[in-house]
Residue, then its C-alpha position, 0 to 999 in steps of 0.5 A: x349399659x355402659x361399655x366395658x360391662x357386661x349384664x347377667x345373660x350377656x355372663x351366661x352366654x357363651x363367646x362366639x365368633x360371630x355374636x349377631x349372626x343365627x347359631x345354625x350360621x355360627x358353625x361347627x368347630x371340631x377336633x380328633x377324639x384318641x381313645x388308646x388300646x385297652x381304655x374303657x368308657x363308660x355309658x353316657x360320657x361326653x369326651x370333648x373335642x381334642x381330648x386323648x383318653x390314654x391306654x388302659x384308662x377308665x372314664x367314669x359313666x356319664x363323667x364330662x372329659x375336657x382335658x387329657x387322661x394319662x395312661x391307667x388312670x380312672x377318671x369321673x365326675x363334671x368335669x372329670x378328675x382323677x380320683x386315684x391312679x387303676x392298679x394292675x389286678x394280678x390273678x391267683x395261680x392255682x396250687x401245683x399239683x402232686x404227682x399222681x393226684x387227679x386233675x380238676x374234674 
């Protein structure tokens, strides 16, 4: 093959440091994963090296997180994006009650 081209499985391969030299020689390349308070994570998902997941945010169930997740934001998919920012649920207040009335049995 001449030089400067590349075949199908060289495209499928991934760039390594040392492309001659056994993967279990290659080494382990890692960095921090952040998780802020309140964030939820769902079930089988994969957050990739370096990745700040923000506070109060939500990954998805089995999504793929390759870059950062802002602050109260809902994320899902491979790779994850962000479909629509989570709103804050507000709760019913109950009725006040009459003076007198009985309370909630």
């Amino acid at each position: 093959m001449p030089a400067g081209r590349r075949g199908r499985a060289d495209r499928r391969r991934p760039a390594l440091r040392r492309p001659r030299a056994p993967l279990r020689e290659q080494g382990l390349v890692t960095a921090p994963v952040s998780v802020g308070d309140g964030a939820r994570v769902g079930p089988g998902a994969a957050l990739l090296r370096g990745v700040t997941v923000g506070a109060g945010a939500v990954v998805g169930a089995h999504a793929v997180v390759s870059a950062d997740v802002a602050p109260g934001a809902a994320v899902g998919g491979v790779p994850a994006a962000v479909p629509r920012p989570v709103r804050a649920v507000s709760r019913p207040q109950p009725a006040p009650r009459a003076p007198g009335a009985p309370g909630p049995r």
